[in-house]
HTML snippet that shows the backbone in 3Dmol.js (N, CA, C, O; Angstrom):
<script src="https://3Dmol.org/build/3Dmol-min.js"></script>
<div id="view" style="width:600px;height:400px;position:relative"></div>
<script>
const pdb = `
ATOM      1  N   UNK A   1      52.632 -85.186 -77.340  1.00  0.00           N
ATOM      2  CA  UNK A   1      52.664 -86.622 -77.518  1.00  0.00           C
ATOM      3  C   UNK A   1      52.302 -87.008 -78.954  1.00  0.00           C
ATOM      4  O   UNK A   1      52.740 -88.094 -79.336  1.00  0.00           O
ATOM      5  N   UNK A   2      51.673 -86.386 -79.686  1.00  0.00           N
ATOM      6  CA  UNK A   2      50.776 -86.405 -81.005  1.00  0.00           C
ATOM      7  C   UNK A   2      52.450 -86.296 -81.863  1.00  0.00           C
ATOM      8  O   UNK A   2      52.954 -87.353 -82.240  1.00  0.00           O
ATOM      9  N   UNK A   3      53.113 -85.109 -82.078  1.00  0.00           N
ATOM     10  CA  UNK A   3      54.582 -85.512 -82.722  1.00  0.00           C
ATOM     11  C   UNK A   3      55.226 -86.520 -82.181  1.00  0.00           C
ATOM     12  O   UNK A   3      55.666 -87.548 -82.695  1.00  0.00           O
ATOM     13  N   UNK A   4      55.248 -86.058 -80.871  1.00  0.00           N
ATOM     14  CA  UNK A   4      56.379 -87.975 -80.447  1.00  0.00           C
ATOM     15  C   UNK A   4      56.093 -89.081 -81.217  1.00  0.00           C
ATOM     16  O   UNK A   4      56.924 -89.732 -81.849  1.00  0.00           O
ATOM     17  N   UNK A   5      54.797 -89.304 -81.152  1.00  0.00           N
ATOM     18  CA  UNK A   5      53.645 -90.984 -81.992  1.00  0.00           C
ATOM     19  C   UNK A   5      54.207 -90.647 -83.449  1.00  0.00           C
ATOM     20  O   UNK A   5      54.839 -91.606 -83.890  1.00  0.00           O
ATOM     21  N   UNK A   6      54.156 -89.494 -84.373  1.00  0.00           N
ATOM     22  CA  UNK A   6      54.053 -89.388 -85.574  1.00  0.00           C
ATOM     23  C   UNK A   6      56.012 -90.039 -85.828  1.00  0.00           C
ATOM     24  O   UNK A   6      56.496 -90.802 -86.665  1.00  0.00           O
ATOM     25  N   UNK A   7      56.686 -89.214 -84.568  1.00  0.00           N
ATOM     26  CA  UNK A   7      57.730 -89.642 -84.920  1.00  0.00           C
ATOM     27  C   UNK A   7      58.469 -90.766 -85.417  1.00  0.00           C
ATOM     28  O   UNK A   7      59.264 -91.030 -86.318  1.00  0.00           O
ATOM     29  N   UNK A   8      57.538 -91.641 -83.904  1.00  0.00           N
ATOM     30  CA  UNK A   8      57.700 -92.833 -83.675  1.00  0.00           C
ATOM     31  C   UNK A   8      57.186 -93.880 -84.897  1.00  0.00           C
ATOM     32  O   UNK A   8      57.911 -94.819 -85.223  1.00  0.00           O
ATOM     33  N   UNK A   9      56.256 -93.716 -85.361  1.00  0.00           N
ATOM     34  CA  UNK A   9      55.493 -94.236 -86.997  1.00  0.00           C
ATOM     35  C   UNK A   9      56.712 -94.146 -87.812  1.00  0.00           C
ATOM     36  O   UNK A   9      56.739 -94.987 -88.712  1.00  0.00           O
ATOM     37  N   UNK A  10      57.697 -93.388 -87.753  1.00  0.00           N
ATOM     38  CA  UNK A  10      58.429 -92.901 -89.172  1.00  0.00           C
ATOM     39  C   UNK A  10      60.467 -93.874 -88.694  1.00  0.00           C
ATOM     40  O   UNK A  10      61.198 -93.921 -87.705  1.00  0.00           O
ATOM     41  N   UNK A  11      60.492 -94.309 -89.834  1.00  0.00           N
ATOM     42  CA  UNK A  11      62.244 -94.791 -90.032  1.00  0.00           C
ATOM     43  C   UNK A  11      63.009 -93.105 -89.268  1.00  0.00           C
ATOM     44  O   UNK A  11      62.593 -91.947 -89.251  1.00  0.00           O
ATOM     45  N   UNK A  12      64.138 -93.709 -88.783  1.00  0.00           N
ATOM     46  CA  UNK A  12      64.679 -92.415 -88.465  1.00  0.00           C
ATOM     47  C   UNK A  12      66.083 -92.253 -89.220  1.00  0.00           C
ATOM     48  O   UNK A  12      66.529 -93.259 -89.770  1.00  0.00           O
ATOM     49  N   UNK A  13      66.643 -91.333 -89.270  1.00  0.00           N
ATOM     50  CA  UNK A  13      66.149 -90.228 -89.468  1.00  0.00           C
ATOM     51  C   UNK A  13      65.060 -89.668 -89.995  1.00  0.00           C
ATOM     52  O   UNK A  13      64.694 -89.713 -91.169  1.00  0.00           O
ATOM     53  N   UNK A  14      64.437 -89.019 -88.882  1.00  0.00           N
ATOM     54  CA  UNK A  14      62.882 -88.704 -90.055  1.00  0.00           C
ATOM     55  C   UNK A  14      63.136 -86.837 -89.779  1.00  0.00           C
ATOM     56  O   UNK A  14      63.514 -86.183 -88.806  1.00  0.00           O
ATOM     57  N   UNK A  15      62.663 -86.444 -91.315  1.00  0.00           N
ATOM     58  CA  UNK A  15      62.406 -84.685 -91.267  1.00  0.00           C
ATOM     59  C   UNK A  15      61.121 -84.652 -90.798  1.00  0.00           C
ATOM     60  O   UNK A  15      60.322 -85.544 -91.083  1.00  0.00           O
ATOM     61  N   UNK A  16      60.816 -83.641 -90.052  1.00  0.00           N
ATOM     62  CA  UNK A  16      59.798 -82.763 -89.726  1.00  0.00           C
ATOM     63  C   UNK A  16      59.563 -81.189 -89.854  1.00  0.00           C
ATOM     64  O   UNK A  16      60.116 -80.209 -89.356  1.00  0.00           O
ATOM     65  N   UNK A  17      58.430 -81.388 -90.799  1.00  0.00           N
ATOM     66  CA  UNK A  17      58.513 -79.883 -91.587  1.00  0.00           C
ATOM     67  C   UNK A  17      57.189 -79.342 -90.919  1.00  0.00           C
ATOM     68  O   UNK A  17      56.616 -80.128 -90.165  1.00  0.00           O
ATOM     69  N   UNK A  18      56.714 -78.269 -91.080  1.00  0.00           N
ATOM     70  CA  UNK A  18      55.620 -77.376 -91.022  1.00  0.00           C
ATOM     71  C   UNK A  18      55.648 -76.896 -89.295  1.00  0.00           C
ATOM     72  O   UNK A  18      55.747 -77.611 -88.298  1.00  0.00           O
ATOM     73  N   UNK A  19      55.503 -75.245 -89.431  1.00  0.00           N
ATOM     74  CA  UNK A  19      55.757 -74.794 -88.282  1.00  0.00           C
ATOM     75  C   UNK A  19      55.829 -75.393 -86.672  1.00  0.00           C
ATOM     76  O   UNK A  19      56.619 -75.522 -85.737  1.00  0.00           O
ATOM     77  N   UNK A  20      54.167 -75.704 -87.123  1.00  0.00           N
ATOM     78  CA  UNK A  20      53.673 -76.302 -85.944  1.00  0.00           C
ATOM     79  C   UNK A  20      54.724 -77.931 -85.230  1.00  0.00           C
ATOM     80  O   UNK A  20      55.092 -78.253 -84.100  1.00  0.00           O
ATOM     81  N   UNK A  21      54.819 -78.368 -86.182  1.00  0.00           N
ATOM     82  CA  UNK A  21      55.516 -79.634 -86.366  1.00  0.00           C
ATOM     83  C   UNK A  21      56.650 -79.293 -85.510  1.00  0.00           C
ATOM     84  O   UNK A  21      56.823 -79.483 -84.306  1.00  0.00           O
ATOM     85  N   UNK A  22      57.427 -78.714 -86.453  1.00  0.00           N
ATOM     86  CA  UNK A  22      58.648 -78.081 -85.671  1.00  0.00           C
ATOM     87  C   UNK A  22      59.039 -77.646 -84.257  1.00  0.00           C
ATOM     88  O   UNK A  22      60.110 -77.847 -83.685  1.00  0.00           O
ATOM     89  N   UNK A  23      57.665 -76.844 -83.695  1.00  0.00           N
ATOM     90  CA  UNK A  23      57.666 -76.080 -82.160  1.00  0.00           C
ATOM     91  C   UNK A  23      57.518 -77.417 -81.411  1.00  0.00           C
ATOM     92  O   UNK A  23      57.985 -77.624 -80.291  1.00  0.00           O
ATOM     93  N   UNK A  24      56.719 -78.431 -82.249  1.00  0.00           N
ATOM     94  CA  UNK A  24      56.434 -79.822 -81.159  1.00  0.00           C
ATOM     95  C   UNK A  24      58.054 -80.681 -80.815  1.00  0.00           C
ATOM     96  O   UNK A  24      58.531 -81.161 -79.786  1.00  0.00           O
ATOM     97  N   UNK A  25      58.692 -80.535 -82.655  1.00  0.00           N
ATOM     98  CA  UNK A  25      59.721 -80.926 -82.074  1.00  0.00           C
ATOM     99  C   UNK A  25      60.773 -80.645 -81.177  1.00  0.00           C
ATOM    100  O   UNK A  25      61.585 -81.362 -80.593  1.00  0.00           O
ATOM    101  N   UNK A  26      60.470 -78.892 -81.222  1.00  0.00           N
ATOM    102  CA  UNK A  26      61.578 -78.155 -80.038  1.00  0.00           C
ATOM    103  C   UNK A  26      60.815 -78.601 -78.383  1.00  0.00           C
ATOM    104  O   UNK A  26      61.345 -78.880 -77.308  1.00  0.00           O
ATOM    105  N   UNK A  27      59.825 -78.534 -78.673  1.00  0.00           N
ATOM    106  CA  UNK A  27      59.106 -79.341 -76.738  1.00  0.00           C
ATOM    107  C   UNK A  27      60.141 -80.317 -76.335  1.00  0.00           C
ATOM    108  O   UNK A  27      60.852 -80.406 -75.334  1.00  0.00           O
ATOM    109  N   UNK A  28      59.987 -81.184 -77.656  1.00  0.00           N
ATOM    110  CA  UNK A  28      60.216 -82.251 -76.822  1.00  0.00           C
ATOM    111  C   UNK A  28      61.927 -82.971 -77.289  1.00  0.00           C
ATOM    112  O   UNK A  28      62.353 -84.123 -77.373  1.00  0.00           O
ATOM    113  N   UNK A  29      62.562 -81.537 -77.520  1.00  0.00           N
ATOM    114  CA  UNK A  29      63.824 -82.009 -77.368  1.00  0.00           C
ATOM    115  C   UNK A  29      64.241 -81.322 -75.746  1.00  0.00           C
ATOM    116  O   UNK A  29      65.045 -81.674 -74.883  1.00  0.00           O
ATOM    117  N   UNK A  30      63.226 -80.148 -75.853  1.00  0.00           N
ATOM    118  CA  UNK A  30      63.731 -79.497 -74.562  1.00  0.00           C
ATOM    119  C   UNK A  30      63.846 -80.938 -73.554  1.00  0.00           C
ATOM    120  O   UNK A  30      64.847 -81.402 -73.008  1.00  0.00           O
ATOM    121  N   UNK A  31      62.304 -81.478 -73.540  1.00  0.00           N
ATOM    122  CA  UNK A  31      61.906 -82.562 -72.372  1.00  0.00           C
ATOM    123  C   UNK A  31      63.025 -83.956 -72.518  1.00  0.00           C
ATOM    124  O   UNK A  31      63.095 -85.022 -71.905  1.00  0.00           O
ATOM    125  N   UNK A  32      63.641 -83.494 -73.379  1.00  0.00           N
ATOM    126  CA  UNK A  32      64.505 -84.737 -73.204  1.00  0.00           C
ATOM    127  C   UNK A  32      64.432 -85.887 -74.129  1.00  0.00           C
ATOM    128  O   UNK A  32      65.340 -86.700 -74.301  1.00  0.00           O
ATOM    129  N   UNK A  33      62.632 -85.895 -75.039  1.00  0.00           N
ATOM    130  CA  UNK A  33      62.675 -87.100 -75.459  1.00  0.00           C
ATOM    131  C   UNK A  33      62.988 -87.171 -76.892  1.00  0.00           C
ATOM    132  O   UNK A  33      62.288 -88.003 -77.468  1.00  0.00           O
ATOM    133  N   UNK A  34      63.603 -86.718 -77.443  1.00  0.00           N
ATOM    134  CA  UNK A  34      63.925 -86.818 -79.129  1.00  0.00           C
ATOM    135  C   UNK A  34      65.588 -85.691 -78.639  1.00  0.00           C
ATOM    136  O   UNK A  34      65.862 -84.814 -77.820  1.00  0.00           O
ATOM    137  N   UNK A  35      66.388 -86.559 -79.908  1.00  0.00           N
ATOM    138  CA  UNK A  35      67.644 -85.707 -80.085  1.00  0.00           C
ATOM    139  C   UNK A  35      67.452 -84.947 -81.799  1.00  0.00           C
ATOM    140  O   UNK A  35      67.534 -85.706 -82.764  1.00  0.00           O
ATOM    141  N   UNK A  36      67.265 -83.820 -81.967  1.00  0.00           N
ATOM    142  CA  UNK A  36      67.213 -83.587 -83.301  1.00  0.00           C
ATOM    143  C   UNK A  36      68.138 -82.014 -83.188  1.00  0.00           C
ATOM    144  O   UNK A  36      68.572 -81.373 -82.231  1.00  0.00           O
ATOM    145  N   UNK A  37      68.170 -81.750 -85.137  1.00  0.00           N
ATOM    146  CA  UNK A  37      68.502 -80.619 -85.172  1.00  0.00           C
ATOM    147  C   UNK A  37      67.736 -79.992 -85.358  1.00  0.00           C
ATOM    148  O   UNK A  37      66.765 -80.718 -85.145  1.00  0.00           O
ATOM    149  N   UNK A  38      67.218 -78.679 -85.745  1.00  0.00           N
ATOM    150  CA  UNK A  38      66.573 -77.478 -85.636  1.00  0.00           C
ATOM    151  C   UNK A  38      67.116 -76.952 -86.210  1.00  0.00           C
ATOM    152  O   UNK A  38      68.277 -77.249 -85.930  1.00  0.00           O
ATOM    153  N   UNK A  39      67.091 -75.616 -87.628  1.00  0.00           N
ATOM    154  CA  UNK A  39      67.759 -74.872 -87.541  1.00  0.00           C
ATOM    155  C   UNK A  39      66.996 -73.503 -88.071  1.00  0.00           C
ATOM    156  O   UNK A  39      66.274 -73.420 -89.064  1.00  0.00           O
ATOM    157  N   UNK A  40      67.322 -72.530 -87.211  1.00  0.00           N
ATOM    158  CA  UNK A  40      66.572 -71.222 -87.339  1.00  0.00           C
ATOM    159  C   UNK A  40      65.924 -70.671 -87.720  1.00  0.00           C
ATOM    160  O   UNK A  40      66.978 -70.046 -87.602  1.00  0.00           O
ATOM    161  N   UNK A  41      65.121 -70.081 -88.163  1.00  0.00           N
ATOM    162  CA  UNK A  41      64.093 -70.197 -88.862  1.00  0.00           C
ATOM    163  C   UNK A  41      64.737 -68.595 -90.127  1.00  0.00           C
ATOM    164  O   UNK A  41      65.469 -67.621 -89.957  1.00  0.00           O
ATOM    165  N   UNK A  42      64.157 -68.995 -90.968  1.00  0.00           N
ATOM    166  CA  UNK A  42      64.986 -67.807 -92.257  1.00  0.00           C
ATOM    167  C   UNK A  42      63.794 -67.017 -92.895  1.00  0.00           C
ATOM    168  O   UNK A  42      62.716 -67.427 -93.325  1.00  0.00           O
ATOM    169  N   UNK A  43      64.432 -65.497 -92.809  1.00  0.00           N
ATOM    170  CA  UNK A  43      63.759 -64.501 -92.887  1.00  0.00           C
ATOM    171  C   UNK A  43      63.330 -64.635 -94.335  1.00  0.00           C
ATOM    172  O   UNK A  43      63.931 -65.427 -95.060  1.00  0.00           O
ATOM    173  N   UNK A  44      62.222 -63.831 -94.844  1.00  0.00           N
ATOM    174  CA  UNK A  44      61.623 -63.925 -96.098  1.00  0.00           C
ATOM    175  C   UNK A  44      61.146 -62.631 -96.254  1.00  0.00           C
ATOM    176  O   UNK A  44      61.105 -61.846 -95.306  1.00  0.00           O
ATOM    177  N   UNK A  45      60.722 -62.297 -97.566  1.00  0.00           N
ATOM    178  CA  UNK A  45      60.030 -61.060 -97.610  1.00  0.00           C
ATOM    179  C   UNK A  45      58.623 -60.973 -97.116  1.00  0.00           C
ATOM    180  O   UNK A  45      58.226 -59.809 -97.155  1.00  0.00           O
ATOM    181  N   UNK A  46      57.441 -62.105 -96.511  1.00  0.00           N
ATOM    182  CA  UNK A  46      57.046 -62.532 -96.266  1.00  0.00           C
ATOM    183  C   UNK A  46      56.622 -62.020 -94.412  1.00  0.00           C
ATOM    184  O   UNK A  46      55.735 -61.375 -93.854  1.00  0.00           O
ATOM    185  N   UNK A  47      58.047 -62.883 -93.948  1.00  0.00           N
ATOM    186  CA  UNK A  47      58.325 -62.761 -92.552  1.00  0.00           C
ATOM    187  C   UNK A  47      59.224 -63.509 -92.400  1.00  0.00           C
ATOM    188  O   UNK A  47      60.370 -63.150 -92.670  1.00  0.00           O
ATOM    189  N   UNK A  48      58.817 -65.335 -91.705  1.00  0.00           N
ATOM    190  CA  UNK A  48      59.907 -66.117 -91.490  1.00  0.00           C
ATOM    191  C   UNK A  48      59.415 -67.416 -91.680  1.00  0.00           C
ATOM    192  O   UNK A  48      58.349 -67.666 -91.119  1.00  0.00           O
ATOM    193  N   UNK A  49      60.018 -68.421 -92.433  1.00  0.00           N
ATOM    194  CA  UNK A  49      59.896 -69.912 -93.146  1.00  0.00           C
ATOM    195  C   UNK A  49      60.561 -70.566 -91.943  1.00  0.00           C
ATOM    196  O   UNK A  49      61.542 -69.986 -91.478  1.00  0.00           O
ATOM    197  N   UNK A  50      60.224 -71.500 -91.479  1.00  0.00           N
ATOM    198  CA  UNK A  50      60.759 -72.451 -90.537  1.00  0.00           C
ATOM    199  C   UNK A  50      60.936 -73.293 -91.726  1.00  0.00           C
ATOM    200  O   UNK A  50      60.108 -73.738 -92.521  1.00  0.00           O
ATOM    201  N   UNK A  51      62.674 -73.445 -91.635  1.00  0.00           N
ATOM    202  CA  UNK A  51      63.259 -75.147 -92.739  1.00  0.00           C
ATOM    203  C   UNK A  51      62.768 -76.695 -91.784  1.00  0.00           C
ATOM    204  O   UNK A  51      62.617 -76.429 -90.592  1.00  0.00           O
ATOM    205  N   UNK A  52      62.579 -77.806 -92.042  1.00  0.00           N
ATOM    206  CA  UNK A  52      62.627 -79.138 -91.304  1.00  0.00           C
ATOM    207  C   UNK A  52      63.443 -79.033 -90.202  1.00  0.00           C
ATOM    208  O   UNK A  52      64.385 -78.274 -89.975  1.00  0.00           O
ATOM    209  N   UNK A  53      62.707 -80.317 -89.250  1.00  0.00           N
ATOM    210  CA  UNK A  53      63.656 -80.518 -88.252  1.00  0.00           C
ATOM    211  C   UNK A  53      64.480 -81.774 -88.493  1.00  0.00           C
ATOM    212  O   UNK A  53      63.830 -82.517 -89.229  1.00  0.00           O
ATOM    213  N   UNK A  54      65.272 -82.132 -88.271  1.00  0.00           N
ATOM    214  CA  UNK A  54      66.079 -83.637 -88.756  1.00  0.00           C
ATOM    215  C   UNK A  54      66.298 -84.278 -87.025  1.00  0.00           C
ATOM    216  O   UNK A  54      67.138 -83.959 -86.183  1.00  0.00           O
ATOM    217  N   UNK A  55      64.892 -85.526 -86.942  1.00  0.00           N
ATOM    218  CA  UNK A  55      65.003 -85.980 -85.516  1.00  0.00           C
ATOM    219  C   UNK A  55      65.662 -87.155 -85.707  1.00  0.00           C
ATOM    220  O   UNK A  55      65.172 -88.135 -86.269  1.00  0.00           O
ATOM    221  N   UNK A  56      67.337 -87.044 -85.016  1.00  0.00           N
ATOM    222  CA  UNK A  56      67.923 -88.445 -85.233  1.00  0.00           C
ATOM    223  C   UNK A  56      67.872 -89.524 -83.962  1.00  0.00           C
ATOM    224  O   UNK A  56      68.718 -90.404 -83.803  1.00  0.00           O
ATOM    225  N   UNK A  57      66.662 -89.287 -83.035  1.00  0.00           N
ATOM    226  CA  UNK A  57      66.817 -90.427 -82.252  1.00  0.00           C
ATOM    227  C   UNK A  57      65.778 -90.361 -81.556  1.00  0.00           C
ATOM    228  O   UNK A  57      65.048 -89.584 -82.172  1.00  0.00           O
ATOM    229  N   UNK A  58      65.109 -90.798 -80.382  1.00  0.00           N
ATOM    230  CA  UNK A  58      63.911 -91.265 -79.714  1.00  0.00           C
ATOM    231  C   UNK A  58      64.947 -91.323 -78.502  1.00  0.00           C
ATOM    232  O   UNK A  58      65.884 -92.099 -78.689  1.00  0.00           O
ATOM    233  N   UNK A  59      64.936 -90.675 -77.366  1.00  0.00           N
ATOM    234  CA  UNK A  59      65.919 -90.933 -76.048  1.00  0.00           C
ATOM    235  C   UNK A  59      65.004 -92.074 -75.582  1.00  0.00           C
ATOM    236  O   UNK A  59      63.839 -92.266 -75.932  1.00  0.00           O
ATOM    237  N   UNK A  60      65.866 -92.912 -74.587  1.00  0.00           N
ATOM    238  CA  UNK A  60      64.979 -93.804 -73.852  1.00  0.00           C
ATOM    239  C   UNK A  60      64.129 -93.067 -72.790  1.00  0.00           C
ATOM    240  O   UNK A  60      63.291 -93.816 -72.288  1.00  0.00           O
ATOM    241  N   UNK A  61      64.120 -92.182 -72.456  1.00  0.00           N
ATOM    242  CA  UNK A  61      62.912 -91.337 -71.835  1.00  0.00           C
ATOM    243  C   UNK A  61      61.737 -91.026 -72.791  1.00  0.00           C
ATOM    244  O   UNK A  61      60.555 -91.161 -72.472  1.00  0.00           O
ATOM    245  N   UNK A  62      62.113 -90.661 -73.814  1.00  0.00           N
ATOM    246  CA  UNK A  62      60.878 -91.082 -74.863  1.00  0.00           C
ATOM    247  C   UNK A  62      60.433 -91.950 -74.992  1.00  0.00           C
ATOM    248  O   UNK A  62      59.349 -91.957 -74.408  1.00  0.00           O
ATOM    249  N   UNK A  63      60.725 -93.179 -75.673  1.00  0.00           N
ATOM    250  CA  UNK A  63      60.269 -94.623 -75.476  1.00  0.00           C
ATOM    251  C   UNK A  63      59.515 -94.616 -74.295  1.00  0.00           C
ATOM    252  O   UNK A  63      58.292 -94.677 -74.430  1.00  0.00           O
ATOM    253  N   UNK A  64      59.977 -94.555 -73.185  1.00  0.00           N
ATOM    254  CA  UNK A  64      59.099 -95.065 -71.908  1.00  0.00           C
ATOM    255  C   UNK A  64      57.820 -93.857 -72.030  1.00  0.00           C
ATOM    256  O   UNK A  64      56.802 -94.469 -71.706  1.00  0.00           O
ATOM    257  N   UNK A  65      57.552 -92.830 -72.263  1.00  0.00           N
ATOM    258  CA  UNK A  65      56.922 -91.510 -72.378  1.00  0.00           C
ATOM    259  C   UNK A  65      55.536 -93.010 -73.314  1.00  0.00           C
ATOM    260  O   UNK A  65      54.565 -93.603 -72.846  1.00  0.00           O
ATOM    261  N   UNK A  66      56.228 -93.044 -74.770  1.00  0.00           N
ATOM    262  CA  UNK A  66      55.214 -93.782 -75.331  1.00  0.00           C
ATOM    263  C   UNK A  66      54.125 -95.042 -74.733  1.00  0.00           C
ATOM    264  O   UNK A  66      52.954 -95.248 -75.051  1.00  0.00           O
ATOM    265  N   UNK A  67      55.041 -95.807 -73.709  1.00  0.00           N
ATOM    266  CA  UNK A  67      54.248 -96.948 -73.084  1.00  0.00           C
ATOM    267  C   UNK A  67      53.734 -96.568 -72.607  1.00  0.00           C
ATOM    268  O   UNK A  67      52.579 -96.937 -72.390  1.00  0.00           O
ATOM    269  N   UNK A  68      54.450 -95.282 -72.000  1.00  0.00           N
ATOM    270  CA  UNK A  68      53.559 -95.350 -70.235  1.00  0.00           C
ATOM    271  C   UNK A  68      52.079 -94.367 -71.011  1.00  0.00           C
ATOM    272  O   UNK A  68      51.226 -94.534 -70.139  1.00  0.00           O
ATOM    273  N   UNK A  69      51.557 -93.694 -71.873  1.00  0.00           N
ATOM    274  CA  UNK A  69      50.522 -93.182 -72.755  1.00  0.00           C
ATOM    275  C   UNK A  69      50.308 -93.748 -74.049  1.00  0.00           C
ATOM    276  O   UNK A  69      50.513 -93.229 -75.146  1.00  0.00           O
ATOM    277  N   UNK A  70      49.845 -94.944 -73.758  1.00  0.00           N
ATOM    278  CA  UNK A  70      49.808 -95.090 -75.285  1.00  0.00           C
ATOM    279  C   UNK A  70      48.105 -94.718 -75.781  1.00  0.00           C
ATOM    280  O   UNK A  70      47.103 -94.445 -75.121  1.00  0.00           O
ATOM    281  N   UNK A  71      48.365 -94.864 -77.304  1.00  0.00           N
ATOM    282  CA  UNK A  71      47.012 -94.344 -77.830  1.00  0.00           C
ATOM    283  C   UNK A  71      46.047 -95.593 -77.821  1.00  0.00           C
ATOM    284  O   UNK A  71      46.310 -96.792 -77.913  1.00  0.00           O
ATOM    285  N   UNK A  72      45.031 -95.031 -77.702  1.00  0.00           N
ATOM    286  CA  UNK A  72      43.394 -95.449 -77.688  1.00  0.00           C
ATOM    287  C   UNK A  72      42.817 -95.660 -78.146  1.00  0.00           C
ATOM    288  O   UNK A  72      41.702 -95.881 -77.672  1.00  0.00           O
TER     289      UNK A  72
END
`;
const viewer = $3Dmol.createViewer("view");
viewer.addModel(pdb, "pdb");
viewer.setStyle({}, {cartoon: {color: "spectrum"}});
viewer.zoomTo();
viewer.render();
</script>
């Protein structure tokens, strides 16, 4: 819910960068409530860089997700 809210704060298209960020945004495209892209994460000498996510929408199951929990 903590990415959904951040989402929701931001003009959309909004990027979402940093790993963690990212896995929140794959939740909650699984769940239905954000439509975004994702794209794979790219190998490094390192290991692996997750690039941004590009979330282009808020489903109306999201929206209602926000009312029905809102923050405190």
């Amino acid at each position: 819910m903590l990415v959904l809210r951040e989402i929701a704060a931001r003009p959309l298209p909004a990027m979402i960068a940093g790993g963690g960020h990212v896995d929140g945004v794959r939740v909650l495209v699984a769940a239905g409530l954000v439509k975004a892209t994702i794209p794979p994460p790219s190998r490094t000498m390192d290991g692996y860089e997750q690039l941004p996510a590009m979330v282009t929408e808020i489903t109306s199951l999201g929206r209602m997700m926000l009312r029905r929990f809102p923050l405190r």
